[in-house]
N, CA, C and O of each residue as an XYZ file, in Angstrom:
416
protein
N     101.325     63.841    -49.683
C     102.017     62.860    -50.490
C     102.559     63.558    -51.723
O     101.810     64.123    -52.520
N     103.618     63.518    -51.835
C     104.110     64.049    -53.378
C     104.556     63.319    -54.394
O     105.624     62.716    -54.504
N     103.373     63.447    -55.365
C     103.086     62.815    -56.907
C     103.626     63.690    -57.715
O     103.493     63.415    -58.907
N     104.190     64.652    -57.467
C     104.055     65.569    -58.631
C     105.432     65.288    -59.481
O     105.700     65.863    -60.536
N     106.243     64.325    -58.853
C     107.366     63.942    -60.023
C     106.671     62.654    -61.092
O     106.731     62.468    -62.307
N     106.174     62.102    -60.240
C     105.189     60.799    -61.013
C     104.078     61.558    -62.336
O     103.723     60.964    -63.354
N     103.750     62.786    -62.010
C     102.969     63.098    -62.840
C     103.665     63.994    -64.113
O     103.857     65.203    -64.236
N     103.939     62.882    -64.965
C     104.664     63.273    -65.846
C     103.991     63.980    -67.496
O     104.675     64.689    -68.235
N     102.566     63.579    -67.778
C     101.678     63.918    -68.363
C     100.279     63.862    -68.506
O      99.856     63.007    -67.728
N      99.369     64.386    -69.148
C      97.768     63.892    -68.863
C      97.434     62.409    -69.220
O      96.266     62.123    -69.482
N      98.449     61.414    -69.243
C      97.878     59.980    -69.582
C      97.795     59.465    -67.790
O      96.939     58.725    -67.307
N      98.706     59.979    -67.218
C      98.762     59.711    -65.898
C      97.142     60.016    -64.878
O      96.819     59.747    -63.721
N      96.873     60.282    -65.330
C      95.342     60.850    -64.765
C      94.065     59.581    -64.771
O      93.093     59.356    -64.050
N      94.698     58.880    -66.070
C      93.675     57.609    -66.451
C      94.208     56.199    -65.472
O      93.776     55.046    -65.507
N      95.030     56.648    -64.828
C      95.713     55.505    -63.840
C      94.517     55.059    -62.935
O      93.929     56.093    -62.619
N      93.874     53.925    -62.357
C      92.954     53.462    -61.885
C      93.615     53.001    -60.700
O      92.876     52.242    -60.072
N      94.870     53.198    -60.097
C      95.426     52.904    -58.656
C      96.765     53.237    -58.094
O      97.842     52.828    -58.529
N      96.607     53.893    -57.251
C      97.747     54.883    -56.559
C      99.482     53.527    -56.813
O      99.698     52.357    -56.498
N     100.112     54.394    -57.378
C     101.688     53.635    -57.943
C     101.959     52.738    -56.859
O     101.264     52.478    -55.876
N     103.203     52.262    -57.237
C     104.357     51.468    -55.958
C     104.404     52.719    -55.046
O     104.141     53.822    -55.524
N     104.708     52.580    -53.839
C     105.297     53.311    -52.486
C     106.785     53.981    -53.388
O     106.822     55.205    -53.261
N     107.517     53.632    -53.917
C     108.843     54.202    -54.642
C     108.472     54.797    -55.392
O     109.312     55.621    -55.753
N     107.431     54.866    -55.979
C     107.387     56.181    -57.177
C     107.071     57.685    -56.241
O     107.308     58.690    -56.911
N     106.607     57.949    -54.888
C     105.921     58.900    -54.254
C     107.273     59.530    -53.710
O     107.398     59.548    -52.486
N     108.617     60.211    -54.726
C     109.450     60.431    -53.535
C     109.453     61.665    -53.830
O     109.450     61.990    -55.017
N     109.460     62.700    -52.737
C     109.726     64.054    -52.826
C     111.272     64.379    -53.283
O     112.239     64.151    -52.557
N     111.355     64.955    -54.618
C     112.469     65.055    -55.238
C     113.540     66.380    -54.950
O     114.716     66.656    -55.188
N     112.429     66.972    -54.322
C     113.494     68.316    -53.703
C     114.469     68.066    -52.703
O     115.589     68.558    -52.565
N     113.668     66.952    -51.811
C     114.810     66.989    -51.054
C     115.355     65.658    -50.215
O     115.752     65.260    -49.120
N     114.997     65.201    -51.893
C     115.780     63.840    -51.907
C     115.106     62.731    -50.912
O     115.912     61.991    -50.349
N     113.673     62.524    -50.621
C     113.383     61.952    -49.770
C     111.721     61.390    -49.814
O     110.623     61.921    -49.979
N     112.412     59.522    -49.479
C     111.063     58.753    -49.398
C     109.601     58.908    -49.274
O     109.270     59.826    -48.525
N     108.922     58.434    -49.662
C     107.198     58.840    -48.712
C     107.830     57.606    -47.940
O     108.894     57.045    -48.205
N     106.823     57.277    -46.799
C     107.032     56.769    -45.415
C     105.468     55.482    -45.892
O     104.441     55.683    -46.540
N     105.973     54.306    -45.228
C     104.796     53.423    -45.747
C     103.349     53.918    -44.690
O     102.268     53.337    -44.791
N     103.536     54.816    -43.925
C     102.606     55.023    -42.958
C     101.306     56.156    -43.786
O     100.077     56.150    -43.718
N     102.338     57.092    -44.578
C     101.358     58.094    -45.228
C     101.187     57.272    -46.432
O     100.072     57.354    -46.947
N     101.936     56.593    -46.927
C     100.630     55.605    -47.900
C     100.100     54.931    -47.730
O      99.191     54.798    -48.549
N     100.142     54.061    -46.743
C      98.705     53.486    -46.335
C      97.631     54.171    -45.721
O      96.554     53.591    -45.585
N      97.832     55.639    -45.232
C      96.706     56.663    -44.995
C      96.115     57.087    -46.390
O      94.979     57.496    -46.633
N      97.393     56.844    -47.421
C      96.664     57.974    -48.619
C      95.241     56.711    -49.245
O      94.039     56.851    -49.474
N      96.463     55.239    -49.342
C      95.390     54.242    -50.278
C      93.908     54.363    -49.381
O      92.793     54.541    -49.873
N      94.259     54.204    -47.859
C      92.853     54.563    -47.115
C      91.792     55.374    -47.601
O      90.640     54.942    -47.653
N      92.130     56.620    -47.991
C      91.434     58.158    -48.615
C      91.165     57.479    -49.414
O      89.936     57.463    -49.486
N      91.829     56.517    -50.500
C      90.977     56.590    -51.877
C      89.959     55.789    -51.237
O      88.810     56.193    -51.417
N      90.086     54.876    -50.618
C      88.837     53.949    -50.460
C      87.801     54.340    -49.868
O      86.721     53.961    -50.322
N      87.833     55.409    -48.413
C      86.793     55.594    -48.240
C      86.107     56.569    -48.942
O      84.901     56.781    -48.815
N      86.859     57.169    -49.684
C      86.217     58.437    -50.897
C      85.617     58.036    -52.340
O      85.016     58.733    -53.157
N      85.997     56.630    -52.378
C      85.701     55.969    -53.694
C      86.391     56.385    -54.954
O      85.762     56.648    -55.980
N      87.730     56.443    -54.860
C      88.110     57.093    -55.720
C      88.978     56.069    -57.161
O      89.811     55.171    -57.277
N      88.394     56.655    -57.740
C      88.747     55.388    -59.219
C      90.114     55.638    -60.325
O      90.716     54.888    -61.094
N      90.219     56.841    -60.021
C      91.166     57.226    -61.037
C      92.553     58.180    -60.296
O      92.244     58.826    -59.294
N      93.950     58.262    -60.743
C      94.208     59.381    -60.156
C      94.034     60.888    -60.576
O      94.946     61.582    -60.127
N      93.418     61.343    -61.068
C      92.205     62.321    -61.602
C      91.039     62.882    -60.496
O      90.677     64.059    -60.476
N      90.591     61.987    -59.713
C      90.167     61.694    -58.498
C      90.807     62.599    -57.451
O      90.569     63.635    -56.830
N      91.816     61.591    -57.592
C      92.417     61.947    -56.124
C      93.570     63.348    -56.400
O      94.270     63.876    -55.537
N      93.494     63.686    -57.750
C      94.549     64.868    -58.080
C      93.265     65.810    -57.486
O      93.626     66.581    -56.598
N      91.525     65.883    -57.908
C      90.883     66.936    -57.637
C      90.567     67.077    -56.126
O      90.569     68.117    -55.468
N      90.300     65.840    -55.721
C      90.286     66.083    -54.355
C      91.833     66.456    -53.544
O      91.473     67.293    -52.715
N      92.822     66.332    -53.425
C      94.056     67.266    -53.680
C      93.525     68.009    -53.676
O      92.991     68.412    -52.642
N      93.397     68.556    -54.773
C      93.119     69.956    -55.140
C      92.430     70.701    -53.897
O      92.874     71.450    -53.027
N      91.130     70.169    -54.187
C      90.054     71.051    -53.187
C      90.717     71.352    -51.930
O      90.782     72.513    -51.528
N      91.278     70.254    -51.202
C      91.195     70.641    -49.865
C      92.390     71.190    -50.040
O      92.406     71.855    -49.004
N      93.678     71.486    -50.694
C      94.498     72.432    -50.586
C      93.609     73.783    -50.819
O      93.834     74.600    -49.926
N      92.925     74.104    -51.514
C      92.005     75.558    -51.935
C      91.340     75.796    -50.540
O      91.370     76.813    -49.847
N      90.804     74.737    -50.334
C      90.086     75.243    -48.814
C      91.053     75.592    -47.732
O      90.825     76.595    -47.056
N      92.390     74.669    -47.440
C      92.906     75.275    -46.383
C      93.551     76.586    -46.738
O      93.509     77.589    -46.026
N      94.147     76.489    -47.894
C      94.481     78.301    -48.324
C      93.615     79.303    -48.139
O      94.158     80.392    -47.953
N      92.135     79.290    -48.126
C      91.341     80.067    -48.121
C      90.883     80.390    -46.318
O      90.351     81.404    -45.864
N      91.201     79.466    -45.773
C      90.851     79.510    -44.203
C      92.050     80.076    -43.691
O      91.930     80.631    -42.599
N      93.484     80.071    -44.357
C      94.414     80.716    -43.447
C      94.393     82.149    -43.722
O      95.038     83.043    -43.173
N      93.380     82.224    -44.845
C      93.677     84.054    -45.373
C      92.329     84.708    -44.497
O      92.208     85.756    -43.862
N      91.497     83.705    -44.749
C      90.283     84.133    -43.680
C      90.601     84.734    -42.247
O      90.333     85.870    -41.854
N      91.402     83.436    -41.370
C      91.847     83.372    -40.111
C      92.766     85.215    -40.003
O      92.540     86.136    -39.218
N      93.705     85.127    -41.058
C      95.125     86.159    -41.170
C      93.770     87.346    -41.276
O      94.054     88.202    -40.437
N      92.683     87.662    -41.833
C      92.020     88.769    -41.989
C      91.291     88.725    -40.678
O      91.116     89.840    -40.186
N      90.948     87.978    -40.175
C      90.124     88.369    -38.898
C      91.232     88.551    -37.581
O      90.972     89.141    -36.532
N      92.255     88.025    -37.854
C      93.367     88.589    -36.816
C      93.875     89.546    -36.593
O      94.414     90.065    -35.616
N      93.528     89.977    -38.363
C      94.424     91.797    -38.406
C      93.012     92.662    -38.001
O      92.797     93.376    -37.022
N      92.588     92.488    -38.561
C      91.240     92.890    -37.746
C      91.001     93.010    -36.797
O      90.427     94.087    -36.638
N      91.148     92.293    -35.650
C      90.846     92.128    -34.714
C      92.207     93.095    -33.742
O      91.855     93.721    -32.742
N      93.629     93.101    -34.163
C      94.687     93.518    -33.715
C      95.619     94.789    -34.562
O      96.650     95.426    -34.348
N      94.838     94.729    -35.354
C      95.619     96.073    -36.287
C      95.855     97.431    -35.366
O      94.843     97.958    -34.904
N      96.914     97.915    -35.129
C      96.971     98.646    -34.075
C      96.186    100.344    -34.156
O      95.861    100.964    -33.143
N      96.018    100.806    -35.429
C      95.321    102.197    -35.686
C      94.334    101.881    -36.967
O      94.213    100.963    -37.777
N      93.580    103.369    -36.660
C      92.543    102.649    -37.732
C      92.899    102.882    -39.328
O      92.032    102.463    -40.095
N      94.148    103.540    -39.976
C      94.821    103.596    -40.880
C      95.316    102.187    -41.237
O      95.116    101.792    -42.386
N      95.940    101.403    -40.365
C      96.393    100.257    -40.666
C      95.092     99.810    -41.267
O      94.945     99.675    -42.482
N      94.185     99.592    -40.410
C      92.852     98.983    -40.821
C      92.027     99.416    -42.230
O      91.262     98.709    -42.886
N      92.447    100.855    -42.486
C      91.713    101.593    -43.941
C      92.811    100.839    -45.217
O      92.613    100.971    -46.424
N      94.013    100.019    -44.579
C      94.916     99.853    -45.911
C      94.272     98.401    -46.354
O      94.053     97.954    -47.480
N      94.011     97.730    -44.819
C      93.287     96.521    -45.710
C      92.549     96.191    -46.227
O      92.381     95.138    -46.842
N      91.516     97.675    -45.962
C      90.205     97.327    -46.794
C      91.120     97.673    -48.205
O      90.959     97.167    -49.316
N      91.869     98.432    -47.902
C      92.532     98.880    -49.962
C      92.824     97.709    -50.829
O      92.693     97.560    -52.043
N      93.282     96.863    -49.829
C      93.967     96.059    -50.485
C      92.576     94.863    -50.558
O      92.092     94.532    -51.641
N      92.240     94.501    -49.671
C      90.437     93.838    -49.864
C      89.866     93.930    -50.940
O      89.811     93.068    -51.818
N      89.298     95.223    -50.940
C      88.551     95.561    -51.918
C      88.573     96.785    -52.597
O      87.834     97.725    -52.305
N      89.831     96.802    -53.958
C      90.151     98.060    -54.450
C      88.963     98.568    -54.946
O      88.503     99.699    -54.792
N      88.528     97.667    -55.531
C      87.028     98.612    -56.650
C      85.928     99.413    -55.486
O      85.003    100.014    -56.032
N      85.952     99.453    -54.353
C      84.875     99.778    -53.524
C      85.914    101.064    -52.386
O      85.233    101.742    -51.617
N      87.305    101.265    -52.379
C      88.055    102.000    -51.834
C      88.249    103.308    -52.413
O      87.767    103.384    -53.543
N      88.913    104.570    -51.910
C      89.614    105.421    -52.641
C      90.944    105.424    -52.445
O      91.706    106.388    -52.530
N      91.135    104.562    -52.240
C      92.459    104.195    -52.197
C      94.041    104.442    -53.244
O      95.249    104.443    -53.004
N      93.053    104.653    -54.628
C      94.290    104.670    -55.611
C      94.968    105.739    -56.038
O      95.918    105.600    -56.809
């Protein structure tokens, strides 16, 4: 869902219930939220209990952090698993973990 034109400053945070369906429009590219993903989103607040949009900005949050962190996970165990020589494989540890490499 994209709030992020709605979120115009930190008073917006003390809001106690997700806007009109017209305030959620993705401004890049010129286009509606759909009444289907807001009635999934108001769903989330309810079964999450969520009181504020402060709430629902952190939970946002999290699960964007988590899926970012599972696709870098996934992308490291793939190269891993398929890196074609073991040089390829010595660059990612460089890049992994500089402080523990001789890499520099």
């Amino acid at each position: 869902m994209c709030y992020y034109s709605h979120m115009t400053g930190p008073g917006k945070f003390v809001e106690t219930q997700l806007s009109a369906i017209e305030v959620f429009k993705n401004t890049l590219v010129d286009e509606a939220l759909s009444q289907e993903v807001y009635d999934r989103e108001k769903q989330i607040c309810a079964h999450y209990n969520m009181k504020t949009i402060q709430n629902y900005h952190d939970h946002y949050l999290l699960w964007d952090v988590l899926l970012l962190a599972d696709v870098f996970q996934n992308f490291r165990n793939n190269f891993r698993r398929t890196a074609p020589n073991p040089s390829t494989r010595m660059q990612m540890i460089c890049v992994e973990r500089p402080c523990l490499s001789r890499c520099r």
